[in-house]
N, C-alpha and C positions, 0 to 999 in steps of 0.2 A: 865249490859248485857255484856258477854264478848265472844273474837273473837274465830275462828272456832280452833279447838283444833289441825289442820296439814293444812297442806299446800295441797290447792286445785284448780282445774285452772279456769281460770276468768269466768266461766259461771259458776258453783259453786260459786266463791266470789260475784258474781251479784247477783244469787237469793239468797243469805245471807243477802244483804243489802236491797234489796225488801221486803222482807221476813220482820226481823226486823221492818222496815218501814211501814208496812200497819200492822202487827201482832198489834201493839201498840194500835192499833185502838179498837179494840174487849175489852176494857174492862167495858166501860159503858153497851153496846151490852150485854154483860156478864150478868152482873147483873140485865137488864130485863130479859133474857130470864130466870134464875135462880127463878123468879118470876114468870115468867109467857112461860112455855114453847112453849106455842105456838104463840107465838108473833114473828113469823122467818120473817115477813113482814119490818122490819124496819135494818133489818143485811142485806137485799140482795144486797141493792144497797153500802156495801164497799168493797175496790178495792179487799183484802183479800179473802172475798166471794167468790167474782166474779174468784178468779184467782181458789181458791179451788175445782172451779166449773169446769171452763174452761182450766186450767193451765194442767191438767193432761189428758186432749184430747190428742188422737192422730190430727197431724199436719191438715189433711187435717177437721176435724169437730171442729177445736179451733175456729172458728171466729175470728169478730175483736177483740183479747184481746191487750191491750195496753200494752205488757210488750215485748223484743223481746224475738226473737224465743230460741236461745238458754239457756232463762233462764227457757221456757217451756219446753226443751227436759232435760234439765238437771233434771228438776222438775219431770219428770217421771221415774228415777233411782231411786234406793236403798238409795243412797247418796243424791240426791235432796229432797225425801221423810222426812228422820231423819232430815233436814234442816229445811225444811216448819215446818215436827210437830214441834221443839223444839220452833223455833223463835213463831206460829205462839199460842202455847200453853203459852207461856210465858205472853203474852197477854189475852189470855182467852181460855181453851182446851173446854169449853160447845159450844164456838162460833164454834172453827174448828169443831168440830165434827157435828155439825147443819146443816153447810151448805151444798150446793147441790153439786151434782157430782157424782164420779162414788165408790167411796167407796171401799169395798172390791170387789166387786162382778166385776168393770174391771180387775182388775186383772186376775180373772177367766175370762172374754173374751179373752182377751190377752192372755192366755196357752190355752185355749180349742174350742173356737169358731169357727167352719165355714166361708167362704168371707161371706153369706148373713147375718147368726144370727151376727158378727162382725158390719155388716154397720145398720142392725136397733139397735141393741143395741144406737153404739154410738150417731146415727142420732136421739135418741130419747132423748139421754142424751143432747145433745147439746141445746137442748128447752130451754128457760129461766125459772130458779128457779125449775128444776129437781131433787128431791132426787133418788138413788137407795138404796135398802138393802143388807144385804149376809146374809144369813138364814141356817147356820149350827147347833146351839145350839138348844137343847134338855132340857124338863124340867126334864126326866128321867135318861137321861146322859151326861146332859153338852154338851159340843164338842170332846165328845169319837168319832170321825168320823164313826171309825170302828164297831159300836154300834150304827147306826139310827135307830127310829121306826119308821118315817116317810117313805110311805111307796108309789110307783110308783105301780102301775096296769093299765095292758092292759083294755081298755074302752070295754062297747061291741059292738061289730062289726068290732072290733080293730081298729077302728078311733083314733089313740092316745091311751094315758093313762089319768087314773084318780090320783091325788092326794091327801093322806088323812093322816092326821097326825096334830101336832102342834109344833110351837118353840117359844124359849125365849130368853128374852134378847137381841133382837135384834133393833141395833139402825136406827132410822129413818122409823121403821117397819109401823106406822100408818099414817107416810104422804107421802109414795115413793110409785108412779106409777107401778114402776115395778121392781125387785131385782133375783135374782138368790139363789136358793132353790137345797139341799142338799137332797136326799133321795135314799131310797131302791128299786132298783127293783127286788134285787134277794140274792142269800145269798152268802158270802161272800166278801172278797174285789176288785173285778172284779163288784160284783153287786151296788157297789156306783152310782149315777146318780147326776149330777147338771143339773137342768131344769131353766128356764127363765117363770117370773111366771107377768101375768099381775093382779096389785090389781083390776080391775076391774071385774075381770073371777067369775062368779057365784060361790059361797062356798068358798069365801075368806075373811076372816075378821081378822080385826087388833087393839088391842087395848092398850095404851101406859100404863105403868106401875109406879107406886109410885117409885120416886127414889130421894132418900139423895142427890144425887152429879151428876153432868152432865146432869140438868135435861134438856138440851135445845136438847140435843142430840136424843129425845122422844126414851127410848129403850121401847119394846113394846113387846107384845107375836101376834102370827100369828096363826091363824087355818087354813087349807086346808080339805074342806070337799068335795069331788068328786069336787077337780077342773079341770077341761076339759085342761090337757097339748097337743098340737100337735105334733107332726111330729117335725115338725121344731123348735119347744123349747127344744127339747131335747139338749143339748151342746154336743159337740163333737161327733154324732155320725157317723159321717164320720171317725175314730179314731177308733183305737183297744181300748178295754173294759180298759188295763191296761196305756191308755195313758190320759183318760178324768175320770170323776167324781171325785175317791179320788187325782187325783194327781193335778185337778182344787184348789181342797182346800186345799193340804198342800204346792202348790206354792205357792200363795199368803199367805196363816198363816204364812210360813219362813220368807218373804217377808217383809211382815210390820210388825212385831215382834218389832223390830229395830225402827220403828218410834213408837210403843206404848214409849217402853222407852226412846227417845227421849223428847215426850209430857211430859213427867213423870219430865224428866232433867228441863224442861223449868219452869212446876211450880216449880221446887225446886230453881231456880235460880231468879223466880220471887218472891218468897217466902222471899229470903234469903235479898234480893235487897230489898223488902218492911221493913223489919227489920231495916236495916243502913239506910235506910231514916225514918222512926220512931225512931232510935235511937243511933246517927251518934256517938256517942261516949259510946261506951260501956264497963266494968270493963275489967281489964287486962284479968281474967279467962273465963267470958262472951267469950270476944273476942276470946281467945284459942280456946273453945267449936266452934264457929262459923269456927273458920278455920280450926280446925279437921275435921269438917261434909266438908267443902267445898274441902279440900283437897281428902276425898272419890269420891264426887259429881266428879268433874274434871278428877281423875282415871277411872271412871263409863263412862264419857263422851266421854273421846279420843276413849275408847274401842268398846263402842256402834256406833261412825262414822267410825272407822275402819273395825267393821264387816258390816257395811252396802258397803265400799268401795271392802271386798273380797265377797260379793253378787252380786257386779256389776261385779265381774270378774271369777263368774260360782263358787264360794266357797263358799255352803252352808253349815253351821256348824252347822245344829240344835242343839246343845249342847251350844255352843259359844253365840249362840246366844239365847237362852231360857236362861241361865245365867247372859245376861245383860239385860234383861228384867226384871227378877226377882230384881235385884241387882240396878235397878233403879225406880222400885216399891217400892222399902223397902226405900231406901235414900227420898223420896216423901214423906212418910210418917214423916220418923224421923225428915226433917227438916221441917215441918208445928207443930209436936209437941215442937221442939230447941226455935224455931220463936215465937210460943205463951207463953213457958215457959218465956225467954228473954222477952217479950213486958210486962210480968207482970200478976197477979187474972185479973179475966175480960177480958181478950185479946178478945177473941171470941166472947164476947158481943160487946166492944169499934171499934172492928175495923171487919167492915163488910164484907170489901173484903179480909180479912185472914180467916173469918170464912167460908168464901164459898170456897175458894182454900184447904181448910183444908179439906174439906168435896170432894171436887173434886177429890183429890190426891189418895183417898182411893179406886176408882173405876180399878188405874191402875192395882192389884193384880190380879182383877177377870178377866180380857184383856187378849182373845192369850194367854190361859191358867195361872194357880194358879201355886203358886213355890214349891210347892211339887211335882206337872209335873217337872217342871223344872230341878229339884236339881236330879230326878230320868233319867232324859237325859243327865246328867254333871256326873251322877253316871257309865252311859253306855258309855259315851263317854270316858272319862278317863279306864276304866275296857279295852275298845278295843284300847285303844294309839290312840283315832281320839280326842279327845279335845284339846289339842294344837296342834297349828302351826308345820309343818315340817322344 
C-alpha cells in the first residue's frame, strides 16, 4: 500500500491513515457477501461501515462517530472521497459499496434541496443501517440524462404527481428505504425532475439482479407504477427549472467520477500487492512487466487526486475527469489479467480472492459512464482548447 501521491494537509493525512486502517478489515466481509449478498447483517457493525455511513453526514446529523471532526469534513470533499474509495476498495469495493449512507443521491440534496426536504432526508439517513439509492439509469438508455422515459404526471385532482416508469442497475436499489429518482415531467431539458421516492409508496417494487462482480452492492431494477410523489418530494422546486433536476445529476456524476476511479486504483494496488506476496521473487522480465503496469497505475493516480483537488476548488473538467476514469478502469482490468498471468494456469481457480477482485474490477467500465462517453468528451474537450490546464 503506498503513500498519497502530493502533499495534503493533516486532516487529509488523518483520514488516509483511518481510512487504510479500518479499509483492511473488509476483506473476509468481502468474501461473504460475494456469497451471499445479502448477509449485510454481519459488516455493520465495522468501524469502516459505520464511518461510510456516518462520516459523510453533515456535522450536525453525524452523531457520536468516534473519528474527529475534521477527518469527517475533510471526508465530504472531492479529495476525501478519492481517499476513502481507493484505501477503502483496496480492502474490499463489494464491502464499500454495501454499506449504508447516503450514496449518490446526497449529493443531489446538497445542490438541490430545500431547508425541509434537506433535514428529512438527512434525519432519516442518520437511522442506523440506512441505505439510500440514485435512480438515474434507464434500461432503454442507459444514463443518457437527457433521454428519460421515466415519466412525472400531474395526479388527479392535482394532488402531486404520479410516477411511472423503470430503472436499472441500480445499486442498493432492493434494500434502501428511500433514494432519489430521475424523471420527466416535460419535454426537454428544463423538463428534468429529481424526486425523493419512499420504497414503501404503493406501486413501487424492487428487484436485485444476477451480477458477476459486486454482488454485495445488490444492484437491482426498480419499477414505479402510479407512485403517489407529493408536493414536497419534488427537489428543488423552490429553484428555477434550469437550477434543479438535470443539474442535481450531472453535480454529483462530475463529482464522484473521481472516486469510481479511485476504487478502481485501489483494486489494482491490491491486486498487484497480492502478487509479491504470492510471489516475492519474480523473473527479471516478470518483474519489468509488473513495473511498467505500476508505473501507469501511479501516473493514473497522482492525476485522478489532483483532479479531485481542482473539484474542490470550483474546476470541473468533465473531460479531465471522464478520462481518468476511463484510464483507471482499463489499468483495473490489465492488472488482475498481469497478476493471474504471473501467479501462473489455474490462478483463478488457486486463489479465491484474485478470482473475485478479477471479477470485481470489471464492473468499473460500466460506472459514471462506458469510455466511449469518455474518449468522446476528451474529443470535445481538446477540439474546444478546455482539456488541459491553462
Amino acid at each position: 500500500m503506498t503513500d498519497l501521491p502530493m502533499t495534503v494537509d493533516d486532516d487529509a493525512l488523518a483520514l488516509d491513515r483511518y481510512a487504510r486502517e479500518v479499509g483492511l478489515e473488509y476483506r473476509a466481509p468481502g468474501a461473504l457477501l460475494d456469497r451471499d449478498p445479502d448477509a449485510i447483517e454481519p459488516i455493520l457493525g465495522l468501524a469502516g461501515v459505520r464511518f461510510a455511513q456516518y462520516g459523510f453526514l453533515p456535522e450536525p446529523y453525524r452523531g457520536d462517530l468516534d473519528v474527529p471532526a475534521g477527518i469527517a469534513e475533510v471526508a465530504r470533499t472531492c479529495l476525501g472521497g478519492v481517499i476513502t474509495c481507493e484505501r477503502f476498495a483496496y480492502g474490499d469495493a463489494g464491502v464499500m459499496l454495501a454499506s449504508p449512507g447516503p450514496s449518490l443521491s446526497g449529493g443531489v440534496i446538497e445542490a438541490i434541496a430545500d431547508p425541509e426536504q434537506y433535514d428529512r432526508y438527512w434525519t432519516r439517513v442518520a437511522k442506523p443501517a440506512t441505505h439510500t439509492f440514485f435512480a438515474l439509469t434507464e434500461p432503454n438508455k442507459g444514463s443518457a440524462v437527457m433521454e428519460l422515459e421515466t415519466t412525472l404526471r400531474r395526479a388527479p385532482g392535482g394532488d402531486g404527481w404520479l410516477l411511472n416508469g423503470e430503472k436499472r442497475y441500480i445499486g442498493n436499489g432492493s434494500r434502501a428505504p428511500v433514494g432519489v429518482v430521475f424523471c420527466r415531467r416535460a419535454p426537454g431539458p428544463l423538463g428534468i425532475e429529481a424526486v425523493l421516492v419512499d420504497t414503501d409508496a404503493p406501486g413501487f417494487s424492487a428487484t436485485p439482479l444476477p451480477m458477476m462482480g459486486l454482488r454485495g452492492a445488490r444492484i437491482s431494477r426498480l419499477r414505479f407504477d402510479n407512485v403517489h410523489i407529493g408536493p414536497s418530494d419534488l427537489l428543488g422546486a423552490h429553484l428555477k427549472p434550469s437550477r434543479r433536476g438535470l443539474r442535481g445529476a450531472l453535480h454529483i456524476l462530475y463529482r464522484f467520477r473521481p472516486g469510481i476511479a479511485a476504487m478502481a486504483l485501489g483494486c489494482t494496488l491490491a491486486a498487484c500487492d497480492y502478487l509479491r506476496q504470492q510471489r516475492p521473487a519474480l523473473s527479471k522480465m516478470d518483474r519489468l512487466r509488473l513495473d511498467g503496469l505500476l508505473d501507469r497505475v501511479f501516473a493514473i493516480r497522482r492525476l485522478t487526486y489532483q483532479v479531485a483537488i481542482d473539484v474542490d476548488a470550483g474546476d470541473v473538467n468533465v473531460a479531465r475527469i471522464g478520462a481518468i476514469k476511463a484510464q483507471a478502469a482499463a489499468i483495473a482490468e490489465a492488472a488482475t489479467l498481469l497478476v493471474a498471468e504471473l501467479l501462473g494456469p489455474g490462478a483463478l481457480i488457486e486463489h479465491e480472492w484474485l478470482e473475485k477482485v478479477y471479477r470485481d474490477v470489471r464492473a468499473f467500465e460500466l460506472m459514471e459512464g462506458t469510455t466511449n462517453l469518455h474518449r468522446l468528451a476528451v474529443y470535445q474537450g481538446l477540439r474546444k482548447n478546455t482539456y488541459l490546464p491553462e
